[in-house]
RODO-2510 file (C-alpha; in nm, 4 decimals, decimal comma):
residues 271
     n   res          X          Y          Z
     1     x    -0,1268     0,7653     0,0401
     2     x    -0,1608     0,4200     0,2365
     3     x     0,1240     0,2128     0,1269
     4     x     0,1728    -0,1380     0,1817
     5     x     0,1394    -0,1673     0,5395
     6     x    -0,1591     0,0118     0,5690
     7     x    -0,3547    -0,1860     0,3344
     8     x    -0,2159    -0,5078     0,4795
     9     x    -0,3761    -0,3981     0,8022
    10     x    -0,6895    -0,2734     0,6817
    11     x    -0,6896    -0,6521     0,4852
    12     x    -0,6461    -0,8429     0,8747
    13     x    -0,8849    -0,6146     1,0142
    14     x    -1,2148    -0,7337     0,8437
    15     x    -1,0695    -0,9993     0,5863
    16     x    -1,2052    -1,3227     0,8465
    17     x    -1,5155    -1,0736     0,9521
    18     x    -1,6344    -1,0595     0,6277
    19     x    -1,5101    -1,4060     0,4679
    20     x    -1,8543    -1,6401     0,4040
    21     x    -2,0888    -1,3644     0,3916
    22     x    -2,3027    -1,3081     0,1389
    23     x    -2,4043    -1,0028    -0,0577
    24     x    -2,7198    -0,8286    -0,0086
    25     x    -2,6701    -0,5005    -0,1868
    26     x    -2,4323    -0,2625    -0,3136
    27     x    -2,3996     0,1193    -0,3789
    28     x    -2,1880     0,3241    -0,5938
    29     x    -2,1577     0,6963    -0,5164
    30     x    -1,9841     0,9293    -0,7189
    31     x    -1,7446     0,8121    -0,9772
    32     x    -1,4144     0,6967    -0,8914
    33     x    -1,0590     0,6473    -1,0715
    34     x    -1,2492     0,3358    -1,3014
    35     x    -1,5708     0,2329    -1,3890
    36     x    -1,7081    -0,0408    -1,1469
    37     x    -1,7423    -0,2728    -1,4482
    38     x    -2,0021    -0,4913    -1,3421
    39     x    -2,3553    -0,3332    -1,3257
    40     x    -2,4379    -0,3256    -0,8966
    41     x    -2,7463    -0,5117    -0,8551
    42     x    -2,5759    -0,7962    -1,0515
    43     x    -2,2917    -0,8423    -0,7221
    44     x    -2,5720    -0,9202    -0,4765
    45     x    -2,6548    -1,3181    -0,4171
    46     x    -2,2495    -1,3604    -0,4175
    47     x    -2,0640    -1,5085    -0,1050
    48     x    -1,7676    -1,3732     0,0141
    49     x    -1,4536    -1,6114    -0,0461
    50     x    -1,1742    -1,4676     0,0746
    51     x    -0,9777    -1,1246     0,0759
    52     x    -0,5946    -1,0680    -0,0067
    53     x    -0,3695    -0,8238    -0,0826
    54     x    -0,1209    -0,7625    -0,4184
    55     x     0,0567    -0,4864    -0,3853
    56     x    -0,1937    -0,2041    -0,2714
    57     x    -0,4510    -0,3411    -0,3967
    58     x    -0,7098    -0,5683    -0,1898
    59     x    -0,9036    -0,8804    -0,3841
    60     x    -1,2146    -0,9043    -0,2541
    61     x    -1,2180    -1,2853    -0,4104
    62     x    -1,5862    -1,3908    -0,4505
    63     x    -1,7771    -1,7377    -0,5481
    64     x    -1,8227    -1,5555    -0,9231
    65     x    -1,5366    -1,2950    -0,9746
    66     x    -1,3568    -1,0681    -0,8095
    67     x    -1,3442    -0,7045    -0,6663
    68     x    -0,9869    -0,5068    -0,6803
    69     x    -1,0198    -0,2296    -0,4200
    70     x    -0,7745     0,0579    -0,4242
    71     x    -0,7684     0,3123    -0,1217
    72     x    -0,5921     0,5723    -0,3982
    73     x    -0,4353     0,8825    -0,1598
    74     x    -0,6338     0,9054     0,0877
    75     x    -0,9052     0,6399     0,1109
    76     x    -1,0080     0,3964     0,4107
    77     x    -1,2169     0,0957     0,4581
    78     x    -1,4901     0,0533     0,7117
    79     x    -1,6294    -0,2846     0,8399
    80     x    -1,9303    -0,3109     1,0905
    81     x    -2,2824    -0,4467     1,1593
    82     x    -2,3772    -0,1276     1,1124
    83     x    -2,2515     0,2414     1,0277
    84     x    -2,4012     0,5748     0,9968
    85     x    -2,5588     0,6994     0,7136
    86     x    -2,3523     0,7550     0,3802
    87     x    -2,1978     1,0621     0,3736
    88     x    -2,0955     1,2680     0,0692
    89     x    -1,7674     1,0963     0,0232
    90     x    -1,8598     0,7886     0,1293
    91     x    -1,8096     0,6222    -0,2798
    92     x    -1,8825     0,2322    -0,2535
    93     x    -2,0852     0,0275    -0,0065
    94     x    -2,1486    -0,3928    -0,0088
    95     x    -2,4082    -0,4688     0,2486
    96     x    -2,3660    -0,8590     0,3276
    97     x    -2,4825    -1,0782     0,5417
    98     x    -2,1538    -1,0230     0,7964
    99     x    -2,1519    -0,6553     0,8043
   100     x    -2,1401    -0,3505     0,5618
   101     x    -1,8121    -0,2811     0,3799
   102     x    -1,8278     0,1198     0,3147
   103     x    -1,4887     0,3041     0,1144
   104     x    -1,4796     0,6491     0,2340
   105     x    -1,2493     0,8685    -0,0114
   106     x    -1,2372     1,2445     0,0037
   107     x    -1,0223     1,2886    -0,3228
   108     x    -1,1823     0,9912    -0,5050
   109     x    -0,8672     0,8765    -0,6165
   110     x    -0,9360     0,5127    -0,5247
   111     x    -1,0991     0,2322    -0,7260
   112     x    -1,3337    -0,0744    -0,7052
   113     x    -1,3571    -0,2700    -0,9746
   114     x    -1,4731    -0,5846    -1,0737
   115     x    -1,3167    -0,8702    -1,3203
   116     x    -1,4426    -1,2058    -1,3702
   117     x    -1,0980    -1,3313    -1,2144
   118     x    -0,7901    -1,2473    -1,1436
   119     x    -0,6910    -1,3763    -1,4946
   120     x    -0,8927    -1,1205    -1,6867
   121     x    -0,7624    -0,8691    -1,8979
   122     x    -0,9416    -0,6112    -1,6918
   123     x    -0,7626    -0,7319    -1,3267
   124     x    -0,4639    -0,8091    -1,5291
   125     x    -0,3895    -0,3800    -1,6451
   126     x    -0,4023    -0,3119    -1,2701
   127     x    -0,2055    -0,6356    -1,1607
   128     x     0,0312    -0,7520    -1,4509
   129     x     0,3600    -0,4828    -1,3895
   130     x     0,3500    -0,4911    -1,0425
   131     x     0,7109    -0,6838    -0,8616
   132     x     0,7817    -0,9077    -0,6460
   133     x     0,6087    -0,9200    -0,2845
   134     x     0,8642    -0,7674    -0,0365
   135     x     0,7059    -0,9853     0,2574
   136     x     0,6764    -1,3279     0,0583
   137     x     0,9273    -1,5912     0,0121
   138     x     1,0308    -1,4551    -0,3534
   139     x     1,1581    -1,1292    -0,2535
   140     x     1,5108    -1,2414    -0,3159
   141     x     1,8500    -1,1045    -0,2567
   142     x     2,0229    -1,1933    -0,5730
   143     x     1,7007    -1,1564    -0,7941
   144     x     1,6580    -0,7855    -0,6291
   145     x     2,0184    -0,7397    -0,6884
   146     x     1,9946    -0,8164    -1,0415
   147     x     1,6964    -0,5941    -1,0975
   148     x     1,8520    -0,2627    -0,9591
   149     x     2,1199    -0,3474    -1,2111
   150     x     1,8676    -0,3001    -1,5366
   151     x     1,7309     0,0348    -1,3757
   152     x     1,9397     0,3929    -1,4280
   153     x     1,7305     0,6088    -1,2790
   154     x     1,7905     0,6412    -0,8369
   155     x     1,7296     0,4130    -0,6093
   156     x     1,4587     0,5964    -0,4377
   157     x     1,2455     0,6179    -0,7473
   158     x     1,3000     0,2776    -0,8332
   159     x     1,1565     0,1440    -0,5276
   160     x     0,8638     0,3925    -0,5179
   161     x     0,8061     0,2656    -0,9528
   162     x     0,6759    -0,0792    -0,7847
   163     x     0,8080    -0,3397    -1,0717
   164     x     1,0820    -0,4457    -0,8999
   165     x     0,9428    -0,4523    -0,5388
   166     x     0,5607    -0,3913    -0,4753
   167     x     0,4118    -0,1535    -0,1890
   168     x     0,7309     0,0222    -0,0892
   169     x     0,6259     0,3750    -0,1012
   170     x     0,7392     0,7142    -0,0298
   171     x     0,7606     0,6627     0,3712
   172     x     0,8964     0,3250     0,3573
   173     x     1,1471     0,3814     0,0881
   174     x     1,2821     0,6929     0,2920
   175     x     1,2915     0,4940     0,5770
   176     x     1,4456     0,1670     0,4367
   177     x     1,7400     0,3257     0,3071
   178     x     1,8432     0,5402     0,5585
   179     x     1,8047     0,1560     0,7269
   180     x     2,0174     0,0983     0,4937
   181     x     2,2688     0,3584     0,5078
   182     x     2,2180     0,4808     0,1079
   183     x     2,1895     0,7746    -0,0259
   184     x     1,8282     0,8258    -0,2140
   185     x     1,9628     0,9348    -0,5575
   186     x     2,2154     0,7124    -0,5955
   187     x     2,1618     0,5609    -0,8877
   188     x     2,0338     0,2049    -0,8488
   189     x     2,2490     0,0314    -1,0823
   190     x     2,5362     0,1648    -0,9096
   191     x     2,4505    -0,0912    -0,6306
   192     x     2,7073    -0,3262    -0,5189
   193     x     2,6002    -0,6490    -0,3725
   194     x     2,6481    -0,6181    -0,0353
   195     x     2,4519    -0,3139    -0,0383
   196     x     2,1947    -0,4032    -0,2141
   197     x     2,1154    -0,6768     0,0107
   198     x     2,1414    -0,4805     0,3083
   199     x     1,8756    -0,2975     0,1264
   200     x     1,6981    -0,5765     0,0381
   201     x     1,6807    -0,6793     0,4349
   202     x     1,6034    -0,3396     0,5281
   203     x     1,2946    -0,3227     0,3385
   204     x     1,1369    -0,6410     0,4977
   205     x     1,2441    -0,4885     0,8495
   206     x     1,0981    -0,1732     0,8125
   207     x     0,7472    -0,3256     0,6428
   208     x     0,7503    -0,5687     0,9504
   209     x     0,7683    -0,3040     1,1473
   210     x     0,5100    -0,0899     1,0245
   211     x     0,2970    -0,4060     1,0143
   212     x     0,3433    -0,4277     1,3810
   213     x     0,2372    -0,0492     1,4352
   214     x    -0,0970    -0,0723     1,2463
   215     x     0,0856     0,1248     0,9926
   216     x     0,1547     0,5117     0,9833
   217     x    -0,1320     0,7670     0,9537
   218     x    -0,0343     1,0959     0,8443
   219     x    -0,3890     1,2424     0,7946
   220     x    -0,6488     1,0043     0,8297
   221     x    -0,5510     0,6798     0,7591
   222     x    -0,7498     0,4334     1,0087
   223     x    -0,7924     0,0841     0,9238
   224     x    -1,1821    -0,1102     0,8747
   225     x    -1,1816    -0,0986     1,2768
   226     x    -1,1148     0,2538     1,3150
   227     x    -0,7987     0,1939     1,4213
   228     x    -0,4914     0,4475     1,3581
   229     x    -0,1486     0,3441     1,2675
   230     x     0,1760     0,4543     1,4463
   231     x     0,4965     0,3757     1,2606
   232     x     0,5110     0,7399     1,1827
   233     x     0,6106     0,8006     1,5915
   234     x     0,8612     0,5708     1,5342
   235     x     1,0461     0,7255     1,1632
   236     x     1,3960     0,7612     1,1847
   237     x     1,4065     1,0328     0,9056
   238     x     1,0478     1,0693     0,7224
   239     x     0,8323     1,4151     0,7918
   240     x     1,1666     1,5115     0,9901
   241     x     1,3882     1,7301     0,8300
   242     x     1,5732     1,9744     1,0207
   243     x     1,4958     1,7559     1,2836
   244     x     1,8714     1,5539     1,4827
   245     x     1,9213     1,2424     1,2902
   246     x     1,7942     1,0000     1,5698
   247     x     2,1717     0,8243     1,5052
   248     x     2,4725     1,1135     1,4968
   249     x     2,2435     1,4430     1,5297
   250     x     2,3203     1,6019     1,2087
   251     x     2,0094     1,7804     1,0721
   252     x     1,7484     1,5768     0,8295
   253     x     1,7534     1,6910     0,4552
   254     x     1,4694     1,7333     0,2475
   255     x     1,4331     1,6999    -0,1364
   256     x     1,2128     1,6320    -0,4005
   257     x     1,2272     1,2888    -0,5930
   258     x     0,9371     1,2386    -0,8794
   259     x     0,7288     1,5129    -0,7591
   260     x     0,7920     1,3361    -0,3392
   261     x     0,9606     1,4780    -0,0764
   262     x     1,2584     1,2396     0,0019
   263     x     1,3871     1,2746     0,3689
   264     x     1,7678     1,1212     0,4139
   265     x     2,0575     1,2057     0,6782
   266     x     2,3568     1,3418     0,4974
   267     x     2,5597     1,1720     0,7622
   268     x     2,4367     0,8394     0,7968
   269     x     2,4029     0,8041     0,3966
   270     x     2,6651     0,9755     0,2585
   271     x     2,6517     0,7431    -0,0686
***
């Protein structure tokens, strides 16, 4: 599934392409996790405002409303002047002035939908639980500290539930903690300070570097370029168990957290 990362790249790759343009047409193709909401022909004559990013989802801000795009497991974003016909799961396509924004999605798992704002009930079920922005000024120590200590369930799945940090999924969490030096079921209210904010600073160093990477694809993540990420060359313990820890050799684990394979050194995070 593209975590964080990846849709923060796929956002820089066409977000200033695509900014100012307006829309010419649109195309739905078969149905997707959520009704579109907004009848297609109605979105064309709209500019273009802006695109961010909350969480994993990407707001496609316009001058009336706003499109939430979710890439779901194992959706990408393409951006060009022009692209080759639609193929069969090729699910949502805006046609603007700027260049033809397509979502390709084998398993249909993403979403586009539209809400009259950010502010609306509808954008509000998809955006109102999610936490605090790991890469943004209010990812805090103390606050993140304080959070773990309301959750009794482990640390791994607490990460991975996204209301008390957003976009850290199943890669990164695995990642950050071994960072870390914490053992993925430790429960997270079992946290002491100190380690919780070495937590809290691994996360933001592992994101940043995935950012730098272009993210990890496993299968076929690729950003609106075409470009592939390669974080996953660099993982210290994900997709690599019974592999040498990269930092005292003992053999990666495996096990399964919430229906996710978890990958940890039994070394290097003993507890």
């Amino acid at each position: 599934m593209p975590e964080l990362p990846e849709v923060e790249v796929t956002r820089r790759s066409f977000a200033d392409r695509i900014a100012g343009a307006r829309v010419l047409s649109a195309q739905l193709g078969k149905p997707l996790r959520w009704p579109l909401g907004i009848a297609v022909d109605d979105l064309v004559g709209r500019r273009v405002l802006q695109v961010a990013r909350r969480g994993k989802y990407l707001l496609v801000h316009l001058d009336n409303g706003v499109l939430l795009l979710h890439l779901g497991m194992s959706g990408s974003l393409q951006f060009a002047s022009t692209l080759p016909p639609r193929g069969v799961h090729d699910h949502f396509e805006l046609e603007t002035s700027q260049g033809l924004l397509r979502l390709h999605d084998p398993r249909r798992f993403g979403a586009v939908v539209f809400a009259p704002s950010v502010d609306h009930p509808r954008a509000s079920q998809l955006l109102g639980g999610l936490g605090v922005e790991p890469l943004e000024a209010g990812f805090d120590p103390l606050a993140f500290y304080r959070a773990l200590h309301r959750r009794r369930a482990s640390i791994k799945q607490v990460l991975m539930a996204g209301d008390v940090v957003v976009g850290v999924g199943n890669i990164y969490a695995s990642e950050a903690l071994f960072m870390a030096g914490i053992r993925p079921t430790l429960r997270a209210d079992r946290l002491s300070k100190p380690r919780a904010a070495r937590l809290h600073a691994a996360i933001v160093t592992v994101l940043q570097r995935a950012l730098a990477l272009g993210g990890s694809t496993l299968r076929d993540f690729s950003s609106a370029e075409g470009q592939t990420g390669y974080f996953q060359l660099d993982a210290m313990v994900y997709g690599r168990e019974g592999l040498p820890c990269r930092m005292c050799g003992t053999p990666v684990k495996s096990i399964r957290q919430g229906q996710r394979s978890t990958f940890f050194c039994p070394q290097c995070q003993k507890a």
